[in-house]
TORSE-462874 format. One record per residue (C-alpha): residue in one letter; residue number from 1; x, y, z. Coordinates in Angstrom, 2 decimals, always signed. Layout:
<sites>
A; NUM; X; Y; Z
...
</sites>
This chain:
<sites>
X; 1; +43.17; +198.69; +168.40
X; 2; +42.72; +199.46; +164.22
X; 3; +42.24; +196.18; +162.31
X; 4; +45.12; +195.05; +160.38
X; 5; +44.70; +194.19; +156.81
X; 6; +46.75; +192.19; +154.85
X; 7; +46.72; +193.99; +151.43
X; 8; +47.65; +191.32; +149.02
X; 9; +45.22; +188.46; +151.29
X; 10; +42.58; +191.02; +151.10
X; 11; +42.99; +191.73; +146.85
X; 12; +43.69; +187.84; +146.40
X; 13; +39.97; +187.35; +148.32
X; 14; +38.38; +189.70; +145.74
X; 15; +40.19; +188.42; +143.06
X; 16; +39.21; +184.92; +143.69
X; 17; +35.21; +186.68; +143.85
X; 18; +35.50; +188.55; +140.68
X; 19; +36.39; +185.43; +138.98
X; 20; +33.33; +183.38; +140.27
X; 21; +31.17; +186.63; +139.52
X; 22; +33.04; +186.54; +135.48
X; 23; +32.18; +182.84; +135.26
X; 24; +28.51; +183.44; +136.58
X; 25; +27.70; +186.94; +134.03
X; 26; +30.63; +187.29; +131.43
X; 27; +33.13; +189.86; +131.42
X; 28; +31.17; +192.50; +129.75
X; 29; +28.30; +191.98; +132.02
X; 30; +29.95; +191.91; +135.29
X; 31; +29.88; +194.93; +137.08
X; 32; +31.90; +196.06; +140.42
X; 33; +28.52; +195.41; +142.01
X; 34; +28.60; +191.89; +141.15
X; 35; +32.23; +191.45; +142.50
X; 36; +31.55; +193.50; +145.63
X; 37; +28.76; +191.17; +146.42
X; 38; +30.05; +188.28; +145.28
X; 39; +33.25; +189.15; +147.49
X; 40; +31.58; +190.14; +149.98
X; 41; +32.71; +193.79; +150.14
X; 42; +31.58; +197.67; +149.47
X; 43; +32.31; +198.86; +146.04
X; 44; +34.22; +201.68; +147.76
X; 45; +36.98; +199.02; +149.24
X; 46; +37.08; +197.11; +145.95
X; 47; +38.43; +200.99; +144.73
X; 48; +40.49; +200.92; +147.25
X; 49; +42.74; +197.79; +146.21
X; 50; +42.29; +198.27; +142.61
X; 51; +42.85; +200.39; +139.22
X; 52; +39.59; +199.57; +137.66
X; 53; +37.72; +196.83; +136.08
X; 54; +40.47; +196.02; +134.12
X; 55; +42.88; +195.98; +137.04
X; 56; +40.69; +193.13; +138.65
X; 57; +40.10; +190.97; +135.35
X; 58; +43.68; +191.03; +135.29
X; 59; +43.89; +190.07; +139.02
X; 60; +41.29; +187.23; +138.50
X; 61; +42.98; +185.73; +135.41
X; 62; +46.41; +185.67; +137.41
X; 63; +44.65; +183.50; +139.80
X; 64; +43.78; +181.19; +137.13
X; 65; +47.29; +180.64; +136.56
X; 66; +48.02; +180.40; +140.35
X; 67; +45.45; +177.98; +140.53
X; 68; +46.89; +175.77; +137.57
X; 69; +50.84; +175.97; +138.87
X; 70; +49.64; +175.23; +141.99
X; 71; +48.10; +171.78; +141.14
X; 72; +51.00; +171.42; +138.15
X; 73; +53.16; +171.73; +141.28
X; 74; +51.58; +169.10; +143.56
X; 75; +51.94; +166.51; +141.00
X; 76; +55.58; +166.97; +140.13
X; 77; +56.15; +167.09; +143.66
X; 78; +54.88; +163.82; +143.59
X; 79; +56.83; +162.46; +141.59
X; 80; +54.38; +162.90; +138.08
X; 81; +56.39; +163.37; +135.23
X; 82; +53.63; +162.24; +132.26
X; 83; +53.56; +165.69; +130.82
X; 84; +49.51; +164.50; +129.43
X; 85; +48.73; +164.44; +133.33
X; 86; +50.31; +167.56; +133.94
X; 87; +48.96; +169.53; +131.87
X; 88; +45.70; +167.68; +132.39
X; 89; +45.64; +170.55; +135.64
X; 90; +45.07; +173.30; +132.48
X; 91; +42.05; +171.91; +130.39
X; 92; +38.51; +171.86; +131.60
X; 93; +38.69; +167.98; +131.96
X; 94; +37.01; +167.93; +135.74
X; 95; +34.60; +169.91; +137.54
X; 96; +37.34; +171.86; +139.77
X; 97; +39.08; +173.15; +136.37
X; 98; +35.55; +174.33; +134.64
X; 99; +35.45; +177.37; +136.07
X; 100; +38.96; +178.47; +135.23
X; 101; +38.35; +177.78; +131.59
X; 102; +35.04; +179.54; +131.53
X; 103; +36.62; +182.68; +132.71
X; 104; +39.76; +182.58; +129.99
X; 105; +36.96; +181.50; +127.38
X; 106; +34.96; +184.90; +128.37
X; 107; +38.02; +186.75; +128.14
X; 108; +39.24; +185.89; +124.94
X; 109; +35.75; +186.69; +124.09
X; 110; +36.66; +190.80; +124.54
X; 111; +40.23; +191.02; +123.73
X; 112; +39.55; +191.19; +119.93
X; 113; +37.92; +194.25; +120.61
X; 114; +39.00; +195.92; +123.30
X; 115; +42.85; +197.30; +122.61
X; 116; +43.34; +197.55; +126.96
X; 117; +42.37; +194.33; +126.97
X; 118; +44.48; +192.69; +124.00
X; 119; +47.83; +194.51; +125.88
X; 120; +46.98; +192.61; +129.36
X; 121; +46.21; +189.33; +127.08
X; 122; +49.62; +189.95; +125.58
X; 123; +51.40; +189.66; +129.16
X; 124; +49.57; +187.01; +130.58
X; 125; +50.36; +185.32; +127.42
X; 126; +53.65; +185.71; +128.37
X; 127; +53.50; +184.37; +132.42
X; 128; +51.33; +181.73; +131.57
X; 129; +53.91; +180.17; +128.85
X; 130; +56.81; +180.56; +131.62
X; 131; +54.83; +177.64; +133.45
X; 132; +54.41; +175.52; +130.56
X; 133; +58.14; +176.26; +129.44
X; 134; +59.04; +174.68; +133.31
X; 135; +56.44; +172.13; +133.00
X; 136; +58.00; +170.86; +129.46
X; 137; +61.27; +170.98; +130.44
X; 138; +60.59; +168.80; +133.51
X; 139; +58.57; +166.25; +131.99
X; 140; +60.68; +165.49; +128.65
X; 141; +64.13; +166.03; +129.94
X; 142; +65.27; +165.69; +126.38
X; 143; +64.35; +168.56; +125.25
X; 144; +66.62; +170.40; +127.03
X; 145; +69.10; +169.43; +124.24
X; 146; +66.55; +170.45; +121.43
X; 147; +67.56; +173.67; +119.07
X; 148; +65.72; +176.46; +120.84
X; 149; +63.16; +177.58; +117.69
X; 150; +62.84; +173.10; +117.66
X; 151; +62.12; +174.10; +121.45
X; 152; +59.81; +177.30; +121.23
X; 153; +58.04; +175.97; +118.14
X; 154; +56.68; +172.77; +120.32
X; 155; +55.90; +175.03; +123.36
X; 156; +53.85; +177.04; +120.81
X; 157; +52.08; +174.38; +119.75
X; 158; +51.31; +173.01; +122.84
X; 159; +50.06; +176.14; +124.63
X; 160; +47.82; +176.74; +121.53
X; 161; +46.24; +173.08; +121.77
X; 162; +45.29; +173.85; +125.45
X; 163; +44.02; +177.16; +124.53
X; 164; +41.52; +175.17; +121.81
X; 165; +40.72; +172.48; +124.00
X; 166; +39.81; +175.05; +126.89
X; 167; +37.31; +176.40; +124.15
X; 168; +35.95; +173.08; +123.35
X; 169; +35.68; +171.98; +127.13
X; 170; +33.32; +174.93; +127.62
X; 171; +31.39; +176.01; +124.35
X; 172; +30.60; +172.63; +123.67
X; 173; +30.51; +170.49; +126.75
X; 174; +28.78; +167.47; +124.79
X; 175; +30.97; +166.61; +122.23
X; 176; +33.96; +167.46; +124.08
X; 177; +33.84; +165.59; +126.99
X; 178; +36.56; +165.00; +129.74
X; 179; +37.76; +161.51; +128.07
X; 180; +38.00; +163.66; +124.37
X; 181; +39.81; +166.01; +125.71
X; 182; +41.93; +163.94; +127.43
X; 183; +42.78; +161.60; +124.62
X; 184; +43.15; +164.56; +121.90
X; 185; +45.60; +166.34; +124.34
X; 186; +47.41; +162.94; +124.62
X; 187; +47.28; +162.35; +121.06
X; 188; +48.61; +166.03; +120.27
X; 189; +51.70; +165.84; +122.99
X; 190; +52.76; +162.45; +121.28
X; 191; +53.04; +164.40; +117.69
X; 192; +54.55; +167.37; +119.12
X; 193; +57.48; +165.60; +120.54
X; 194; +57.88; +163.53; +117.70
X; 195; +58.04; +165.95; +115.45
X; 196; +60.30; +168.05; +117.92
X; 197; +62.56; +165.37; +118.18
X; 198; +62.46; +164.66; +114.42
X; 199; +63.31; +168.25; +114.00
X; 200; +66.49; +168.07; +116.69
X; 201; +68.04; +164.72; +114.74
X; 202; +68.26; +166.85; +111.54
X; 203; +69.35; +169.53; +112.41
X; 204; +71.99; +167.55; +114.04
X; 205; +72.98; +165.63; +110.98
X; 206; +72.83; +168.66; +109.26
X; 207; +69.69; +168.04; +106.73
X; 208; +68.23; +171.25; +107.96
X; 209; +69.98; +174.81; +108.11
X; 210; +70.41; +176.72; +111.15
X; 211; +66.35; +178.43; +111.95
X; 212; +65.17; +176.75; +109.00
X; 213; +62.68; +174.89; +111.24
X; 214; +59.55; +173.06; +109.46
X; 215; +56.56; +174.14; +111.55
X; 216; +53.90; +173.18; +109.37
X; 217; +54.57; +169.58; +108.19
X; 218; +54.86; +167.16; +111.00
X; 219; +56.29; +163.47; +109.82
X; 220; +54.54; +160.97; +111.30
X; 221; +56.19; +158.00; +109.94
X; 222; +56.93; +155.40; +112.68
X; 223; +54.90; +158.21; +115.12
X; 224; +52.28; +155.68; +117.79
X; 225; +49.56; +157.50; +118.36
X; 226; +48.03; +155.21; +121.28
X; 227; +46.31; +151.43; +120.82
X; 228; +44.32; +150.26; +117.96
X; 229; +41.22; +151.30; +120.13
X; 230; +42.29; +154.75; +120.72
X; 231; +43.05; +154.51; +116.66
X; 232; +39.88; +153.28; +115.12
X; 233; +37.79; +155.60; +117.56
X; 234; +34.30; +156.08; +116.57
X; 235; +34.44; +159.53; +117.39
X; 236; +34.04; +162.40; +114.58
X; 237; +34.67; +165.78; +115.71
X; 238; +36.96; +168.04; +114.33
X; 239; +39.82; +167.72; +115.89
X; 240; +41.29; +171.56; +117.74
X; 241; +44.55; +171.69; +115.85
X; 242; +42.02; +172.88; +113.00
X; 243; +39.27; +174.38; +114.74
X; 244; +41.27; +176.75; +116.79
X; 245; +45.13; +176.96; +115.98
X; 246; +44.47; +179.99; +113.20
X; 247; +42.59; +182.17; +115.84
X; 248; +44.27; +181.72; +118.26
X; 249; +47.43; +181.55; +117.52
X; 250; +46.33; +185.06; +115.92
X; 251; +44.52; +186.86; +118.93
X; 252; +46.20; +185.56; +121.88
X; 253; +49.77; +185.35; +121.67
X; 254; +48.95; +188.88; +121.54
</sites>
């Protein structure tokens, strides 16, 4: 009796292998020889389930986000609603979530020069900011009620942060370490929402016209940042906001 394979189990396994095989050699290094051994497979099958190269980066990066709604998911079935914890599942801030940033940090790595690759970027862009809209919404139930550029403007933000603390997690492992990133991504939500919210009161009492939505200054008069020892931290790297909003705010919102 012929084998039966299941076509989307069997491109999900070699998915999952091209990703380890990008994280191990780069994206411009990796060849389908890699991925077939590294899945386990004949280059001739791995031609079989997919376009190309290209078609398997973008199989392997979709598993990144699987992999991140999938443990966003288990905490909010839990009960988690802290929106730093949540998102804590997205930054390289343990061992299990290292990998996943080192493959996103090799592809943005490409896109800038390879037009194929900037178009995929552009619609992952767009699926992976569908999870973080959900993931928003459920943790600050408030801003369900903020203006929607108040509302995109913050998601924005946000995604970009992770995107620059995903770089920082990986390129420089040392400086950013797991309790840095944690506390900057902390730090960051805190003036997001207070600025959102800021945003959402004027508008309301009519300070601010209709779209005319300040993005750049953020008012942080009677904003908490965390306790005094989170305040006077001896720690002096650059924060992300600055290291990484321009770029990437540039190259991969596509």
């Amino acid at each position: 009796m012929p084998k039966i394979i299941d076509v989307e189990l069997t491109r999900l396994r070699i998915a999952k292998a091209a990703g380890k095989a990008i994280a191990a050699k780069g994206i411009s290094a990796v060849t389908m020889i890699d991925i077939a051994n590294a899945a386990g497979v004949t280059t001739g099958m791995i031609t079989h389930y997919f376009e190309g190269k290209a078609d398997i980066i973008a199989a392997a990066l979709r598993v990144l986000f699987l992999n991140m709604e999938r443990r966003i998911t288990h905490l909010l079935e839990k009960g988690e609603t802290d929106l730093a914890t949540l998102l804590d599942a997205a930054i390289p801030a343990s061992k299990s979530h290292v990998e996943d940033s080192v493959i996103w940090v090799n592809f943005w790595g490409v896109i800038a020069a390879d037009p194929e690759f900037r178009k995929l970027n552009a619609t992952l862009h767009r699926e992976g900011t569908k999870i973080y809209d959900r993931v928003i919404r459920a943790a600050w139930p408030d801003s369900e009620q903020w203006p929607t550029d108040v509302f995109e403007t913050a998601l924005r933000s946000i995604v970009t942060f992770v995107f620059g603390l995903s770089a920082g997690g990986v390129t420089n492992r040392a400086v950013w370490t797991t309790s840095v990133l944690r506390s900057q991504l902390e730090i960051h939500l805190r003036m997001v929402r207070h600025w959102a919210q800021q945003q959402a009161l004027m508008l309301y009492r009519g300070e601010l016209g209709s779209g005319a939505i300040n993005s750049v200054h953020m008012s942080m008069e009677g904003l908490e940042l965390g306790s005094p020892r989170r305040r006077t931290s001896s720690y002096s790297g650059v924060c992300p906001w600055s290291l990484f909003l321009s770029s990437f705010t540039t190259v991969c919102h596509g």
